[in-house]
N, C-alpha and C positions, 0 to 999 in steps of 0.2 A: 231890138228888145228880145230877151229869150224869153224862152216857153214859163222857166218859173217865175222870170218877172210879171208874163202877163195874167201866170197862173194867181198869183199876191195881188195885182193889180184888182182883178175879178172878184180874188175873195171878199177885198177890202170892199168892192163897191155894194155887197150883198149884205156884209155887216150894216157895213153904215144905212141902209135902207131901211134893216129892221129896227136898228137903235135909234137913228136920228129922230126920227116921228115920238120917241119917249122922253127925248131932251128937248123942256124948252124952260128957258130962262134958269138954265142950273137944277132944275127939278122935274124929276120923273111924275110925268100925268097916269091918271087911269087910263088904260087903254083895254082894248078888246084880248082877248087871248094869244099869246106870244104862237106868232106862225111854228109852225114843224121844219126843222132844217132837215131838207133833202141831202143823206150825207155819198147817197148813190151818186152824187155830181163830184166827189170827191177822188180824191187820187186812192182813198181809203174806204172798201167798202164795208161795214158793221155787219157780217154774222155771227154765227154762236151765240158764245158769252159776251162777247165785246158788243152786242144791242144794249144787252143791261147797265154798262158801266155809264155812269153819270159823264157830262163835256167837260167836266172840271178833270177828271180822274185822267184825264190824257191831253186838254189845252191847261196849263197853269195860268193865273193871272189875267184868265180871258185872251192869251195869247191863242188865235185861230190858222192865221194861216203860218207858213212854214215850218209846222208841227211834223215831224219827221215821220216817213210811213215804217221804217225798221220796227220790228217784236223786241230787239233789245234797248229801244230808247225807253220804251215801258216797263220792258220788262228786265231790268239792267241787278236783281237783285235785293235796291235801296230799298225797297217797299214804298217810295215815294208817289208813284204812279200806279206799278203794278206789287202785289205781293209777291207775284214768283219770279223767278231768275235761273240761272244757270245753277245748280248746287254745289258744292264742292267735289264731290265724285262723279260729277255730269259727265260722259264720255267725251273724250276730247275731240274736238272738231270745229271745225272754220263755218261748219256749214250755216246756214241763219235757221233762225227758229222754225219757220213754217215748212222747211225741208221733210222733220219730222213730225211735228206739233200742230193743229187743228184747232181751230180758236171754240170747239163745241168744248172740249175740253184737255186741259192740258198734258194729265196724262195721257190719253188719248195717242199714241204714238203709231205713225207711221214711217218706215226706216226704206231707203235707197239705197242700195250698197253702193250705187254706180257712182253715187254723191260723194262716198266717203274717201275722207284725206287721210293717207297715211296707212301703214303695212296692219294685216289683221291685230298682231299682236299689240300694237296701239290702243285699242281698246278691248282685246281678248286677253287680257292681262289677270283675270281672277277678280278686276278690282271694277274699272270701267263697265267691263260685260265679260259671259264667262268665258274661261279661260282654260288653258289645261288640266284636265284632272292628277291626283295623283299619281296615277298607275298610267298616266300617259307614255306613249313608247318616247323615248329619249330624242330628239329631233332637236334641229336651228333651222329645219325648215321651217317659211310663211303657214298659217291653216290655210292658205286656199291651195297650199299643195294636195292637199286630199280631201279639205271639206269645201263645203259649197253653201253660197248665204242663201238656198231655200230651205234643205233640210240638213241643219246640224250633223246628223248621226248619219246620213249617207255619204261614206266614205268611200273617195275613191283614191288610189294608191297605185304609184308607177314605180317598180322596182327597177326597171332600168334609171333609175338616180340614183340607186343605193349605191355607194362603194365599196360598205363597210362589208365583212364576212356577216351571211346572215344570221349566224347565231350573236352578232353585238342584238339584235333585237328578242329574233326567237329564241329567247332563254327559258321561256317559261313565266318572265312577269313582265318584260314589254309588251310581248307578243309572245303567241303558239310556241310550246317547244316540245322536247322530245314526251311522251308519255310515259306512263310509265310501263316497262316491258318493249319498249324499243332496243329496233338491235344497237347492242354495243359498239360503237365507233367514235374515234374523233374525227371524221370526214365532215365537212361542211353540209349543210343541209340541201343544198343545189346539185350536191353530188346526187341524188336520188329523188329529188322534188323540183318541180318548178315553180314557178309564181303566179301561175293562171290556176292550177289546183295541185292542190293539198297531197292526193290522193289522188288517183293512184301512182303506185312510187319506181321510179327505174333508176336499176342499176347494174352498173356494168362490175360484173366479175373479173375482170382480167385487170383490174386493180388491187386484186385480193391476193394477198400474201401470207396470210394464217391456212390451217387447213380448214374445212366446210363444217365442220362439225362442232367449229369454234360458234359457229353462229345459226346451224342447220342442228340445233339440240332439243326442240318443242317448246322453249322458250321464246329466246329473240325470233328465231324464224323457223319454217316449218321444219320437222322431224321426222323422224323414222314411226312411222303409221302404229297401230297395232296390228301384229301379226308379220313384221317385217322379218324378213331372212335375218338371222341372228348371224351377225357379223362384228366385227373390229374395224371394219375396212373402212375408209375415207366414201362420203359420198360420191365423190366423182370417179369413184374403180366402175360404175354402175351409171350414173347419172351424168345428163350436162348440165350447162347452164343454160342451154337452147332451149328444152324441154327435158321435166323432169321423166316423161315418160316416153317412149319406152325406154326403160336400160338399156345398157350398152356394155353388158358386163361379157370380159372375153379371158377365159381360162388359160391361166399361164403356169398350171404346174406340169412338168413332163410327166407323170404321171397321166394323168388327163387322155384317153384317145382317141377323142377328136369330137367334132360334131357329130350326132349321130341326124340320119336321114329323115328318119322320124322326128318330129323337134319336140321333144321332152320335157315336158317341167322341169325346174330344180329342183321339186321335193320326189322327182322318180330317182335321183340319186342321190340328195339329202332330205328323205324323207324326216328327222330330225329337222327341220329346220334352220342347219346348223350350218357353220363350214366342215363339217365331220361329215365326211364320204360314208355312207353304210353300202359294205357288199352283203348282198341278201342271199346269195347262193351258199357262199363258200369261202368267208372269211380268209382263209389259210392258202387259196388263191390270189389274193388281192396284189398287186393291184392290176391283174391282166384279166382279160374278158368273163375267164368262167368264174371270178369271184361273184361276177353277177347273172350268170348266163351259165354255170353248169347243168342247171336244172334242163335245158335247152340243148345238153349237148346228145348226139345221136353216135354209137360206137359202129350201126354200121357202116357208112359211107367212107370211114376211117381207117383201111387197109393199112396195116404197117407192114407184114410182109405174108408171103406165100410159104407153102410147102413148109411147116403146116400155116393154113390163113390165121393171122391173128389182128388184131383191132389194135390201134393207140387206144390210150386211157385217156381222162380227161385232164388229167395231170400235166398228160405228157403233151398234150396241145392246150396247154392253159391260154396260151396267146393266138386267139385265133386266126392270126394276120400272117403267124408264119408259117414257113414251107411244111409241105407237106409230102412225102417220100413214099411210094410203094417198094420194097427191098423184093428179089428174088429168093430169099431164104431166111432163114434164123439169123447166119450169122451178120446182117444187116452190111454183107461188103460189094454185092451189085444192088447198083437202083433200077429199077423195072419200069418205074414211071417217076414222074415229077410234074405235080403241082403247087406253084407258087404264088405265095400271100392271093391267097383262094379269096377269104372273108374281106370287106371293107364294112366300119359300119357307117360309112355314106353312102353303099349301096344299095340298093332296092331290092335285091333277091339273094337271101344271106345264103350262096350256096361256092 
C-alpha cells in the first residue's frame, strides 16, 4: 500500500467517526457541538490568512482527503476557491507560489534570486520588473554582468570584456566623456586613462606629432605662466616631457659666447624679457664682449706698444678673447710680447 493510500485510508476513517454517530435512519440527530478538526495532522498546515478561510473555500463538495497541498490549486486565478492568482503581468517564473508569497498576506513578497529561472532580462524587461532606463549605457550584456540582486544601483563593471573603442560608451550620454575644455584629440580614451580611475591621466608624448603648443596654449593643457620669457619658440626648445622644470634651453646662435662662469639669469642679458639681446655698455660694440663689458674695460694693463707707451682702446679689443700683442715701437712691425686669448668667460679670474 503507499503512503497516500494509507494517508486516504486514515482520513477516511476520521470522517466517518465524526459523521456516522449524526446519521441514523437517513436523518441527522441533535448532537453535541461538532468536534474541532485538528488540521496540524495534515499534510497542510493553516497559518496566516488561510486559519480564516472557511472547509468549503478549499474541500469542494465535502471532498477532504486528496485535496492537493499546491497555492495554485487555489489559487489557479478562477476565483473559485481562492480570488487571487497569478496576474497577467506576474513575473514569469516556474517557481510555486510560497517561493515568494506568505500565506500572512499575499502581497507580502519575499524573492530568491537563487530560485529564479531564466536570464535577468526575463523579468528585468521594464514590464515583469524594472528594467533598463533610458539613458542606459547601450549593452547585450545579462544585468548580473554589473548588477547584483542585493543592491540594484551597486554597480560593478569589468572592462576587460569590453571590445568596443571606449568612446562607443564614453560619449558623453552612455557614459563619462570628454568635458568640456578637454585636450583636443581623436586618440581613444585609454590612451591617457585607465579603468580603475578616471584621473589622474597619462600620457605618452612620443606619439605626438603636432608641435606643443597646439595643445600647451592655457586652454586644453598647461601654458606659458604669467611672466614667461617672451618667446615664439616651441615648448620643447626649453622644456621636456620628463619634467617641465628645469628648462633645458641651450643657445644656438653663433653670436652667443658661451656659457659664462657665473650662471646668470636670462634677464642679465634680456633684461626685456624678450629674445632681444640688450647690450648695456656699448650698443655699437655688439655683438663682442665690450657691448656689455666696456664699462669694465681697464686701458692700463693693455700695452699696445713702447717707445712711446701707448694703451689699446677699447674698440680695438672689442673681443676680449682675442690676442693680444705688445709691439717694440709705433710702427707696430716687431712683437715684444704675446698674449694669447688671455680672457675666457668660463673662467674664474677674468685677467
Amino acid at each position: 500500500m503507499s503512503r497516500s493510500q494509507k494517508f486516504l485510508d486514515r482520513s477516511s476513517i476520521r470522517i466517518a467517526a465524526a459523521v456516522l454517530p449524526m446519521l441514523i435512519g437517513g436523518s441527522v440527530l441533535a448532537q453535541g457541538p461538532e468536534p474541532e478538526f485538528d488540521h496540524t495532522a495534515t499534510r497542510f498546515v493553516l497559518t496566516g490568512s488561510h486559519e480564516d478561510v472557511p472547509c468549503e473555500g478549499c474541500h469542494g463538495l465535502g471532498v477532504f482527503a486528496g485535496t492537493p497541498t499546491d497555492c495554485s490549486f487555489c489559487h489557479d486565478g478562477s476565483g473559485i476557491r481562492a480570488e487571487s492568482g497569478k496576474p497577467l503581468d506576474h513575473v514569469p517564473t516556474n517557481n510555486r507560489c510560497e517561493d515568494c508569497h506568505t500565506s500572512n498576506t499575499w502581497e507580502q513578497i519575499r524573492f530568491d534570486h537563487i530560485a529564479a529561472i531564466g536570464s535577468c532580462a526575463s523579468c528585468h524587461n521594464g514590464s515583469g520588473a524594472t528594467g533598463k532606463p533610458f539613458d542606459h549605457i547601450i549593452t547585450n550584456a545579462d544585468c548580473d554582468v554589473c548588477h547584483n540582486t542585493i543592491v540594484w544601483d551597486s554597480v560593478r563593471f569589468d572592462h576587460a570584456t569590453v571590445t568596443e573603442p571606449c568612446s562607443t560608451c564614453h560619449n558623453g550620454m552612455e557614459a563619462t566623456g570628454k568635458p568640456n575644455g578637454h585636450i583636443q584629440t581623436t586618440a581613444e580614451c585609454d590612451q591617457c586613462h585607465t579603468t580603475r580611475a578616471w584621473s589622474p591621466a597619462f600620457f605618452d608624448h612620443s606619439n605626438v606629432t603636432e608641435p606643443c603648443s597646439n595643445c600647451h596654449n592655457g586652454n586644453e593643457a598647461t601654458g606659458k605662466p604669467n611672466g614667461h620669457f617672451i618667446t615664439n619658440q616651441e615648448c620643447d626648445m626649453c622644456h621636456t616631457t620628463n619634467a617641465w622644470d628645469p628648462d633645458t634651453f641651450r643657445h644656438a646662435s653663433p653670436n652667443y659666447p658661451g656659457d659664462h662662469r657665473r650662471n646668470l639669469d636670462c634677464r642679465a642679458c634680456h633684461p626685456g624679457n624678450s629674445e632681444m639681446v640688450v647690450y648695456t655698455d656699448d650698443p655699437s660694440l655688439a655683438p663682442d664682449c665690450a657691448g656689455c663689458h666696456r664699462n669694465d674695460y681697464r686701458t692700463g694693463p693693455h700695452k699696445k706698444h713702447e717707445n712711446p707707451d701707448v694703451n689699446y682702446t677699447v674698440q680695438e679689443l672689442r673681443d676680449c678673447t682675442g690676442s693680444c700683442h705688445v709691439y717694440e715701437d709705433a710702427t707696430l712691425s716687431q712683437i715684444k710680447d704675446t698674449r694669447n686669448r688671455e680672457h675666457r668667460v668660463s673662467d674664474s679670474d677674468f685677467d
